[in-house]
DSSP file (Angstrom, degrees, kcal/mol; ACC not computed):
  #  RESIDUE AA STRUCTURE BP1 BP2  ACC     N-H-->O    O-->H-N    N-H-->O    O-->H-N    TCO  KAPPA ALPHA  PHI   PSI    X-CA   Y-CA   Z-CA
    1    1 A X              0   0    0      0, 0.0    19,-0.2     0, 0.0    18,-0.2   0.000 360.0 360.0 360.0 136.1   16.3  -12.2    4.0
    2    2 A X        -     0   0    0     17,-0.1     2,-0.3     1,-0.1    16,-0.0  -0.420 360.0-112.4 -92.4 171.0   17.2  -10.7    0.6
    3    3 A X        -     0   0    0     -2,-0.1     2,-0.5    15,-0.1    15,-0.1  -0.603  25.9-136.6-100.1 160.9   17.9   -8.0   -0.7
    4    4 A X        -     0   0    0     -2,-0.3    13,-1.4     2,-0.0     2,-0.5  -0.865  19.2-175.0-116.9 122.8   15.5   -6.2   -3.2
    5    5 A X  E     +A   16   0A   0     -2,-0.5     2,-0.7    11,-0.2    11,-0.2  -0.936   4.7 177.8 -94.7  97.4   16.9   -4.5   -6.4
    6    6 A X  E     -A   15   0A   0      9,-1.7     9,-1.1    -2,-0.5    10,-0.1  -0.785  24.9-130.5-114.6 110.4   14.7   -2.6   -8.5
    7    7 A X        -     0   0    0     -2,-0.7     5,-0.1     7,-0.2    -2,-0.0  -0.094  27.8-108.7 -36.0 122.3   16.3   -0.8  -11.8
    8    8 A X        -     0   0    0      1,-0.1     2,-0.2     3,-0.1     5,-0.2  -0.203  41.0-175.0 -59.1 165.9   15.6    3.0  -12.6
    9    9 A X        -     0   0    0      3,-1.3    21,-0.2    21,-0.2    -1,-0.1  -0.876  48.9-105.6 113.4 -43.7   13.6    3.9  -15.1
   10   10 A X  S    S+     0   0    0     -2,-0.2    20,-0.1     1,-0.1    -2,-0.1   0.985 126.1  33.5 -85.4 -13.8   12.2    6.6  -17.2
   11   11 A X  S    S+     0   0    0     20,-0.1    21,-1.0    18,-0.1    22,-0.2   0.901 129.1  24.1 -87.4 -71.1    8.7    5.9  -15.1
   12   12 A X  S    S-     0   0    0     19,-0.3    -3,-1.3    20,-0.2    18,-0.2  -0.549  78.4-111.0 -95.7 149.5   10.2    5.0  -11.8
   13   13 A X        -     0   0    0     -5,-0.2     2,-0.2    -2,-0.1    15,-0.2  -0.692  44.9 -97.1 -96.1 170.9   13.6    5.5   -9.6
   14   14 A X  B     -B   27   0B   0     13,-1.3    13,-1.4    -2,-0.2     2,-0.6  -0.469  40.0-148.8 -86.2 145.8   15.9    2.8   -9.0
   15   15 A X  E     -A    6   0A   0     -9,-1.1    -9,-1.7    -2,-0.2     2,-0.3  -0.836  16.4-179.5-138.1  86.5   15.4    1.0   -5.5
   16   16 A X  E     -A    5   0A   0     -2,-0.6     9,-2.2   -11,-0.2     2,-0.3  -0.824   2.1-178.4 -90.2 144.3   17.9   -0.6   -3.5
   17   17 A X        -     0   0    0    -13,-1.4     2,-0.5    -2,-0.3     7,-0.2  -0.895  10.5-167.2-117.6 148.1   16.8   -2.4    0.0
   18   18 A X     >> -     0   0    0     -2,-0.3     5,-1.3     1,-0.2     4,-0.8  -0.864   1.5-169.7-147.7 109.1   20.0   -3.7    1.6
   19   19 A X  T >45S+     0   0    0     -2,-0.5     3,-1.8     1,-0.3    -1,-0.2   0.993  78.4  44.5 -78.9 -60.9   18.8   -5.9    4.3
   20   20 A X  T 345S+     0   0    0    -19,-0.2    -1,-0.3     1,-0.2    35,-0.1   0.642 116.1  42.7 -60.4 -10.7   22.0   -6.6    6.2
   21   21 A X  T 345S-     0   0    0      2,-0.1    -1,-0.2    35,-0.1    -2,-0.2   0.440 106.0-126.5-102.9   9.2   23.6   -2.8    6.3
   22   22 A X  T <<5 +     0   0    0     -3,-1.8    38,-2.7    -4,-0.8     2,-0.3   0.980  62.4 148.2  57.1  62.0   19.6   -1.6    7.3
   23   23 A X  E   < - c   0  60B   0     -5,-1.3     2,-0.2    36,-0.2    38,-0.2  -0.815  32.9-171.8-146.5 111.8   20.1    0.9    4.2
   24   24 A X  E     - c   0  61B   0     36,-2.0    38,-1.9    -2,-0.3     2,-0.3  -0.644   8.9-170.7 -94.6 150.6   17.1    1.7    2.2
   25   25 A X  E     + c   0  62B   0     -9,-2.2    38,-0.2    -2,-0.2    -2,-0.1  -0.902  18.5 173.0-139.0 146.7   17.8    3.9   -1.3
   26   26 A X  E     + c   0  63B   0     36,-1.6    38,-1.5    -2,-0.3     2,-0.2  -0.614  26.3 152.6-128.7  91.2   15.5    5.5   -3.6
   27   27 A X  E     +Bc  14  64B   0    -13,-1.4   -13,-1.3    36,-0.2    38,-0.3  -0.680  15.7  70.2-113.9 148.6   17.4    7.4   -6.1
   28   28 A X  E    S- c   0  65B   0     36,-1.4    38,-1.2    -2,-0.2    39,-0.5  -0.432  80.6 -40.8 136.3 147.1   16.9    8.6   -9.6
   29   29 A X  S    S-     0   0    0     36,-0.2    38,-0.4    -2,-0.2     2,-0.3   0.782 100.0 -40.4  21.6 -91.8   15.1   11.0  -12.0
   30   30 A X        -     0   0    0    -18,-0.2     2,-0.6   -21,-0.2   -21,-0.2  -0.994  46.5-121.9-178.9 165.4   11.6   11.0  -10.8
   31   31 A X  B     +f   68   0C   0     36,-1.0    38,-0.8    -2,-0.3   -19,-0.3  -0.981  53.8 128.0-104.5  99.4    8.5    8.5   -9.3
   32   32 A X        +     0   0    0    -21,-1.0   -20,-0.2    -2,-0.6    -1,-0.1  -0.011  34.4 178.6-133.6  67.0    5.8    8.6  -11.2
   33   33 A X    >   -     0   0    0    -22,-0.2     3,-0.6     2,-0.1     6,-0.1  -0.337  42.1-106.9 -34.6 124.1    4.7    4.7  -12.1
   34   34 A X  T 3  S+     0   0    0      1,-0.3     2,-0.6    -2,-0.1     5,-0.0   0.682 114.9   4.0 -23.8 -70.3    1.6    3.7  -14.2
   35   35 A X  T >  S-     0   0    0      1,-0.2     3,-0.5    36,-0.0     4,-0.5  -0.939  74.5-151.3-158.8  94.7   -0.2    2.4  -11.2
   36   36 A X  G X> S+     0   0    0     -2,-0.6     4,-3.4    -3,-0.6     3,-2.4   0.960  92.1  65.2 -50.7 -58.3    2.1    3.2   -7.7
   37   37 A X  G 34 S+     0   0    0      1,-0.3     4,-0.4     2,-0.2    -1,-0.2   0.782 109.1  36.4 -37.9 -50.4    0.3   -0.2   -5.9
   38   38 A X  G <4 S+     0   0    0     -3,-0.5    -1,-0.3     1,-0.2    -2,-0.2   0.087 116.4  51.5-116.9  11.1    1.8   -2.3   -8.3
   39   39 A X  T <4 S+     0   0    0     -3,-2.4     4,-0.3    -4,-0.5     3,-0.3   0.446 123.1  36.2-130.8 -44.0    5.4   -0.3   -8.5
   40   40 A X  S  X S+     0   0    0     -4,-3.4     4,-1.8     1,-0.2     5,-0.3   0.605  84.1 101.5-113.8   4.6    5.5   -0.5   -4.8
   41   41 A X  T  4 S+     0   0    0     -5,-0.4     4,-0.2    -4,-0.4    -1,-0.2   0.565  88.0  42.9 -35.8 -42.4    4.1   -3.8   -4.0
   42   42 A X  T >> S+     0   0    0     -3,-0.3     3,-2.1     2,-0.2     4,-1.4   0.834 109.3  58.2 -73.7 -80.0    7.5   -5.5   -3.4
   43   43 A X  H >> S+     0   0    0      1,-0.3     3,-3.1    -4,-0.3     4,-0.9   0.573 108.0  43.0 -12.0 -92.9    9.0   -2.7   -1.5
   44   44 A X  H 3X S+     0   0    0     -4,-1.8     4,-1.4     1,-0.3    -1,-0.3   0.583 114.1  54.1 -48.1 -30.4    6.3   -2.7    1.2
   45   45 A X  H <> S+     0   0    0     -3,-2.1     4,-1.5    -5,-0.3    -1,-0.3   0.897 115.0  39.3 -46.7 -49.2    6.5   -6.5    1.3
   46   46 A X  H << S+     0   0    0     -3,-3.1    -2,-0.3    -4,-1.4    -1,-0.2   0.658 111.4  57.7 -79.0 -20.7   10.1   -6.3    1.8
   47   47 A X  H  X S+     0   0    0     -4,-0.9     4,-1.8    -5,-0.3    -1,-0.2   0.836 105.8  52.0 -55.9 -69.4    9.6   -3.4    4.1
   48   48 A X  H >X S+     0   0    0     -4,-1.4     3,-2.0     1,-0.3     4,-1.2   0.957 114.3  41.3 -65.3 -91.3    7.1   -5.6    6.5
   49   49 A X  H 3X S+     0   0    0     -4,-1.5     4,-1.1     1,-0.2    -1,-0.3   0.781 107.8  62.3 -46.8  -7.2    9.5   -8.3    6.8
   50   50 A X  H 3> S+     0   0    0     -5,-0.2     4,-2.5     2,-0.2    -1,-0.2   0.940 107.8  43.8 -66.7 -46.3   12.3   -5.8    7.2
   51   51 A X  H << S+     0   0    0     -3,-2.0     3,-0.4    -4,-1.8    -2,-0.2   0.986 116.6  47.2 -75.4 -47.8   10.6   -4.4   10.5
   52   52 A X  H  < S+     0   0    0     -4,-1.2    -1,-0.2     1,-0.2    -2,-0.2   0.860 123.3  26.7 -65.0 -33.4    9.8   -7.8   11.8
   53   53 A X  H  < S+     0   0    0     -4,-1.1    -1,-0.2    -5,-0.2    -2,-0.2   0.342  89.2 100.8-122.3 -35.5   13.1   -9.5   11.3
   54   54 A X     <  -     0   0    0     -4,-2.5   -34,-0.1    -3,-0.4   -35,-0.0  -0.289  42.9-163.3 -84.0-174.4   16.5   -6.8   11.3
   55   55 A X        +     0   0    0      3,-0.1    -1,-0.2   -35,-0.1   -35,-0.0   0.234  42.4 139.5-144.4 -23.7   18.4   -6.6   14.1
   56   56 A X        -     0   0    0    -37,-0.2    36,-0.2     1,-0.1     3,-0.1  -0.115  43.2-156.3 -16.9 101.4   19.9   -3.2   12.7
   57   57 A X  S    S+     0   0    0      1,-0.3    35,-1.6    34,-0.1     2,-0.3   0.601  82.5  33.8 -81.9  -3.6   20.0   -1.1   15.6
   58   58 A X        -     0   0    0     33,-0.2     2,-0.5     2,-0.0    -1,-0.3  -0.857  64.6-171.8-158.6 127.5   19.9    1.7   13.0
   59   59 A X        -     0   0    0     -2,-0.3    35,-2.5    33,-0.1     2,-0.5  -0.872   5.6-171.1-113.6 135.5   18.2    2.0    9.7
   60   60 A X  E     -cd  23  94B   0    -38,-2.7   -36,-2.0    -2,-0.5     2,-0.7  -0.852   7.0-156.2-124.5 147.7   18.9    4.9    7.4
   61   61 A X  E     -cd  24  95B   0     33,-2.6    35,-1.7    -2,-0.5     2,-0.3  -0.956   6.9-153.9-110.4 126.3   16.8    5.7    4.0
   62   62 A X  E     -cd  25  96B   0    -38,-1.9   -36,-1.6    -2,-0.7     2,-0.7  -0.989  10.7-172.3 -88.1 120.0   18.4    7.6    1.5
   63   63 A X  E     +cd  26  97B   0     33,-1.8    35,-4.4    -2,-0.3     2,-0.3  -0.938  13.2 164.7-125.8 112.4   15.9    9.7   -0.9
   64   64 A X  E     +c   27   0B   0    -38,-1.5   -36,-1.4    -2,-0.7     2,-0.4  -0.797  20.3 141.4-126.2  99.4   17.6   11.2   -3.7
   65   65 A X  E     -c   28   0B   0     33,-0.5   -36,-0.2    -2,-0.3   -35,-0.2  -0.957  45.0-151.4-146.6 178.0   14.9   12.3   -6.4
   66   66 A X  S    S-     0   0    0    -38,-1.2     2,-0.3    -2,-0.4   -36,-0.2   0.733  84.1  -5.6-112.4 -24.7   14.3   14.9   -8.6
   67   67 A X        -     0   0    0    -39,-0.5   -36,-1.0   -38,-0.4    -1,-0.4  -0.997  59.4-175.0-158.9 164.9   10.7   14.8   -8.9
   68   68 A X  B     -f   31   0C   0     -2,-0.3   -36,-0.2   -38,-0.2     2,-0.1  -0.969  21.8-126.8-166.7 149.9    8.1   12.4   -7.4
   69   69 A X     >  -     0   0    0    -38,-0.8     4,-0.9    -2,-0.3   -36,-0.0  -0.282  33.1 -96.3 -97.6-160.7    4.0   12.3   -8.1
   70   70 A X  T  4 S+     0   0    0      2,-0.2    -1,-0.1     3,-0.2     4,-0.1   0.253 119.8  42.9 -93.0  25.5    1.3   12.3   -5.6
   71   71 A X  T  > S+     0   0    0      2,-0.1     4,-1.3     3,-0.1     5,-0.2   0.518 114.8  57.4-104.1 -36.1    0.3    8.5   -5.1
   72   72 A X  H  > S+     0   0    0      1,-0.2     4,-2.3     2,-0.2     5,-0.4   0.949 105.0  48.1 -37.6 -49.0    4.0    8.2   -5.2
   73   73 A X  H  X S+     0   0    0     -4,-0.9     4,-1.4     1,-0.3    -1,-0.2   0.916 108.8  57.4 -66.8 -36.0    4.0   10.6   -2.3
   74   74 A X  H  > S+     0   0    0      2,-0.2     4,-1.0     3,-0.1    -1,-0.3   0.735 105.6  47.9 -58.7 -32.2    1.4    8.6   -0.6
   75   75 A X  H  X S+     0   0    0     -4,-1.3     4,-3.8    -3,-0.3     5,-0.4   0.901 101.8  55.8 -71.6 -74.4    3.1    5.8   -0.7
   76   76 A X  H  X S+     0   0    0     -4,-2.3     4,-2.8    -5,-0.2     5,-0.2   0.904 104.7  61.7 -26.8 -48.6    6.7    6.7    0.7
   77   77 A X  H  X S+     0   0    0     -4,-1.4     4,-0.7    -5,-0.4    -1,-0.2   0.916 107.4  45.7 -60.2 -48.7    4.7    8.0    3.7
   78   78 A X  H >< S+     0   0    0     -4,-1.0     3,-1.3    -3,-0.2    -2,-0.2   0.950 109.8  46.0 -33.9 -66.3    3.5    4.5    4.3
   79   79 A X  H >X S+     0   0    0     -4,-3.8     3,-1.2     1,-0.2     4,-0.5   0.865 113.2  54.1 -89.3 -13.8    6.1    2.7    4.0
   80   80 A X  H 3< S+     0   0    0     -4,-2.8     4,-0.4    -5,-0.4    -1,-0.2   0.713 111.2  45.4 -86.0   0.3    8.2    5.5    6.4
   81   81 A X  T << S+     0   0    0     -3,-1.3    -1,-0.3    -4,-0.7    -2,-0.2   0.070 105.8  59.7-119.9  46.3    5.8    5.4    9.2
   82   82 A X  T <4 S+     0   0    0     -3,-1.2    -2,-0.2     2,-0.0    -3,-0.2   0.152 106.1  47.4-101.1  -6.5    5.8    1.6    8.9
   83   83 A X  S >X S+     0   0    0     -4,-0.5     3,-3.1    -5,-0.2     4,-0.7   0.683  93.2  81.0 -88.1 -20.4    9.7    1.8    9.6
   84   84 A X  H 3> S+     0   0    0     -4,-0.4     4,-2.7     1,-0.4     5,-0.2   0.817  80.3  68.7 -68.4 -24.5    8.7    4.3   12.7
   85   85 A X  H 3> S+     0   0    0      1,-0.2     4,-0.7     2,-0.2    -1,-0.4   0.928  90.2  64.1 -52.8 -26.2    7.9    0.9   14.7
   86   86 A X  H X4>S+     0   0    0     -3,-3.1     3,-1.5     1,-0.2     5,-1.5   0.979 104.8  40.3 -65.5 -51.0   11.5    0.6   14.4
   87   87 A X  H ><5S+     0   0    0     -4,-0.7     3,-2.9     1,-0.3     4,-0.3   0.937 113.1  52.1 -61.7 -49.9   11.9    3.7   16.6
   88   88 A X  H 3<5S+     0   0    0     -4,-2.7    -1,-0.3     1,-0.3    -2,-0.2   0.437 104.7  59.3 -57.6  -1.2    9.2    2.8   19.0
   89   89 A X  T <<5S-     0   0    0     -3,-1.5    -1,-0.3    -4,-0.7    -2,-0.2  -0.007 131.8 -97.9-119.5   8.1   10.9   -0.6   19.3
   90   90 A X  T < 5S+     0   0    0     -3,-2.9     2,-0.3     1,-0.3    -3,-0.2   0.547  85.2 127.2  94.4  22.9   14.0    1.5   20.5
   91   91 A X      < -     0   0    0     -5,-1.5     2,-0.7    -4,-0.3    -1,-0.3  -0.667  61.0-113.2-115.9 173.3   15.7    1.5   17.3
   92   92 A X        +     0   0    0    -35,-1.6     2,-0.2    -2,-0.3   -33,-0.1  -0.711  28.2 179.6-133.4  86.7   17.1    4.2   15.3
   93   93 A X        +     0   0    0     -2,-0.7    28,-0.7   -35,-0.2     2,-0.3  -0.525   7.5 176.3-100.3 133.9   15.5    5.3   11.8
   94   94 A X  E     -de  60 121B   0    -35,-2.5   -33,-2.6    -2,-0.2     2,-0.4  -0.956  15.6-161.8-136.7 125.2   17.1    8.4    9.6
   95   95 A X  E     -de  61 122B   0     26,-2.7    28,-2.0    -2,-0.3     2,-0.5  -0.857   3.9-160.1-103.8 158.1   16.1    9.4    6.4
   96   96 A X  E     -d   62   0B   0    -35,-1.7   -33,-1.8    -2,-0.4     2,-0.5  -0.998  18.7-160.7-140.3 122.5   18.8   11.7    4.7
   97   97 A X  E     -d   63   0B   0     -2,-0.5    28,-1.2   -35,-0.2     2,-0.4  -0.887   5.0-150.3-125.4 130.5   16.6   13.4    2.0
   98   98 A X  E     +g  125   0D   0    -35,-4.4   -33,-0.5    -2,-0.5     2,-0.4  -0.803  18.2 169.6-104.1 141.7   18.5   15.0   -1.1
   99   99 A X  E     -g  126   0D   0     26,-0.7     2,-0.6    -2,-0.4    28,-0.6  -0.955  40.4-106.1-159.7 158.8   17.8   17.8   -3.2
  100  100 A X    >   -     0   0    0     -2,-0.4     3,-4.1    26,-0.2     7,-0.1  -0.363  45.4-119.5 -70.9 110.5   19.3   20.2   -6.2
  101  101 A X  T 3  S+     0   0    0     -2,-0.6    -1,-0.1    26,-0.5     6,-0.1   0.570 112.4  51.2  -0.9 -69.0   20.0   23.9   -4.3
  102  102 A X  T 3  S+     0   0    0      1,-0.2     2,-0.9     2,-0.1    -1,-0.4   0.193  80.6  89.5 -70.1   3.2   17.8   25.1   -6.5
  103  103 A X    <>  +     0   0    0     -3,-4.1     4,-1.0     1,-0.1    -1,-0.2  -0.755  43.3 170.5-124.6  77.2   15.1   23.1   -6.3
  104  104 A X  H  > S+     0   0    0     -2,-0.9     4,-1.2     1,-0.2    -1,-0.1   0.371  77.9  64.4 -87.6   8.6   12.7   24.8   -3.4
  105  105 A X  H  > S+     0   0    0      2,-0.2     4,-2.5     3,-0.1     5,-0.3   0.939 106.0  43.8 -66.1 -68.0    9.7   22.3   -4.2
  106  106 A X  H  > S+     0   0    0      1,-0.2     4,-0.6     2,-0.2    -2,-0.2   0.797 112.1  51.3 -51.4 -35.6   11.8   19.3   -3.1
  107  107 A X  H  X S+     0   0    0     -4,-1.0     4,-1.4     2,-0.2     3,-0.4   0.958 111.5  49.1 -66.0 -46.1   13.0   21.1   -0.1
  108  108 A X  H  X S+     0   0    0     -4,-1.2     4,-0.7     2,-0.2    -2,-0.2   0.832 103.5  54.8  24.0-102.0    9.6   21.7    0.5
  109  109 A X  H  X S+     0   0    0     -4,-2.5     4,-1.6     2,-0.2    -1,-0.2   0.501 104.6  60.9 -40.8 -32.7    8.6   18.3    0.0
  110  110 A X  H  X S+     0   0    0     -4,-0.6     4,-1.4    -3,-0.4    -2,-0.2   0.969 106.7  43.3 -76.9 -54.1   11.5   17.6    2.8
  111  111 A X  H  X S+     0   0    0     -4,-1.4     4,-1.4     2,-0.2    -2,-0.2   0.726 108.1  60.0 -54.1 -35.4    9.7   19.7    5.6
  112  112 A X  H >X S+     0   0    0     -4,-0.7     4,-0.7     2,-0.2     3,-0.6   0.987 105.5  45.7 -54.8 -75.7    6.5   18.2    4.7
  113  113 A X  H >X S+     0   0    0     -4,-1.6     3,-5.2     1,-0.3     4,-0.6   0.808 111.3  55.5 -47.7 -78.2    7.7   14.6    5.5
  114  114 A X  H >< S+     0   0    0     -4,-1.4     3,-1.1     1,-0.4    -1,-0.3   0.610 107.4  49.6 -42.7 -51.9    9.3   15.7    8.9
  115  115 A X  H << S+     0   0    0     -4,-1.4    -1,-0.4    -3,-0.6    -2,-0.2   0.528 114.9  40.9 -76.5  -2.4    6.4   17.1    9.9
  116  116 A X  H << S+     0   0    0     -3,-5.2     2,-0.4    -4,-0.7    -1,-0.2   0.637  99.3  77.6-107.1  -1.2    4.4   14.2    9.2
  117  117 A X    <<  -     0   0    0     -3,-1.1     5,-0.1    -4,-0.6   -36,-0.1  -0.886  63.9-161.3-109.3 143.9    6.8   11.6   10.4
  118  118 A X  S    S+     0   0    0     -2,-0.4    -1,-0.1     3,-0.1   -37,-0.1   0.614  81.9   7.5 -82.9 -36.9    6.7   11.4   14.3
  119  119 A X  S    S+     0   0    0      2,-0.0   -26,-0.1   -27,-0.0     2,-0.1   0.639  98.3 101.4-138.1 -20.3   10.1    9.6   15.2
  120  120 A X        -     0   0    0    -40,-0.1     2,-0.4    -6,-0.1   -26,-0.2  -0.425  69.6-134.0 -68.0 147.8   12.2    9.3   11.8
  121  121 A X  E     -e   94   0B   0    -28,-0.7   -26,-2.7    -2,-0.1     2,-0.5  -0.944  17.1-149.6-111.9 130.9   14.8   12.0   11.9
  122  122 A X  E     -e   95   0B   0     -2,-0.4   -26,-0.2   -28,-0.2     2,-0.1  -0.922  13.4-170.8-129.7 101.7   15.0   13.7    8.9
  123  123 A X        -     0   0    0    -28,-2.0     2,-0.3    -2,-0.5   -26,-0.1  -0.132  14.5-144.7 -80.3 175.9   18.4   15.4    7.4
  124  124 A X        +     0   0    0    -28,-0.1     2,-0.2    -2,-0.1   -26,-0.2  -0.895  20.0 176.4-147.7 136.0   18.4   17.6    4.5
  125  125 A X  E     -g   98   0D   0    -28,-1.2   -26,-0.7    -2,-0.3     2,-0.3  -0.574  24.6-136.9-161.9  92.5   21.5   17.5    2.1
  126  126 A X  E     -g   99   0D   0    -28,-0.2   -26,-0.2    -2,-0.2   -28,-0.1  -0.500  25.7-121.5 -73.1 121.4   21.7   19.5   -1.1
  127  127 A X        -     0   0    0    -28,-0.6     2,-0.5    -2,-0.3   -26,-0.5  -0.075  38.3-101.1 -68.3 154.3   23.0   17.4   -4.0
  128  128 A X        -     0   0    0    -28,-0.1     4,-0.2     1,-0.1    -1,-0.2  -0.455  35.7-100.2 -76.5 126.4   26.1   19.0   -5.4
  129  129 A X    >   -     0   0    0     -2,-0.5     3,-1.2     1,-0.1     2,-0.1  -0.126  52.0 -92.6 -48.3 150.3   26.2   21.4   -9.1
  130  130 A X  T 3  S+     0   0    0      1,-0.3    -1,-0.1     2,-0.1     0, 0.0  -0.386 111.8  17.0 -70.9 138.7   27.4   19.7  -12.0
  131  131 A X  T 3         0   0    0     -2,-0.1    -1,-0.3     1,-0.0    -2,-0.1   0.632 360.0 360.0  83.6  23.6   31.0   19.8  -12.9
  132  132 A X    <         0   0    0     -3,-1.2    -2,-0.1    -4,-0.2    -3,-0.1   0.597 360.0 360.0-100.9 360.0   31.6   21.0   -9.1
């Protein structure tokens, strides 16, 4: 299976899927794309075959963004309790969720997903101050 590359930007973050190390990224700016079906349309394709297919005994998502909208948000939630078969299939899903110190919406936004995801383990990791 390949792996799926999408480029940041100013709309969208940039989106690596990396089939053989089971390491999903969403990193960048901020999510908000004209029309989120069609922005995340590959993802969740690659996503479905990911879960049928890895062998990964552990898959970890990195989400480092700054700002993200709410069809965005809708979406991300999909496609991480469509990785939660992984866990229910004895396999071992982490998402390691980033945000700026200052920035208690996104932290927020981090407790919100853990409580809605059942079996994903979900870190918290505050991105580091500029020039630090």
């Amino acid at each position: 299976m390949e792996n799926l590359f999408i480029p940041e930007t100013s709309r969208t973050p940039a989106v690596r899927l990396d089939y053989q190390n089971g390491k999903l990224e969403f990193s960048g700016h901020r999510c908000m794309p004209e029309t989120a079906l069609i922005f995340f349309a590959p993802v969740n394709d690659w996503v479905g075959k990911y879960i049928k297919t890895t062998s990964n005994k552990t898959t970890e998502i990195v989400f480092n963004l700054q700002y993200y909208n709410t069809s965005s948000s809708k979406s991300f939630i999909d496609i991480f309790k469509a990785l939660e078969k992984l866990v229910i299939d004895g396999k071992q899903v982490i998402l390691k969720w980033f945000y700026d110190e200052e920035d208690e919406d996104m932290e927020q936004n981090a407790d919100d997903m853990k409580d809605s995801l059942r079996y994903i383990k979900v870190e918290k990791f505050t991105n580091p101050q500029n020039g630090e």
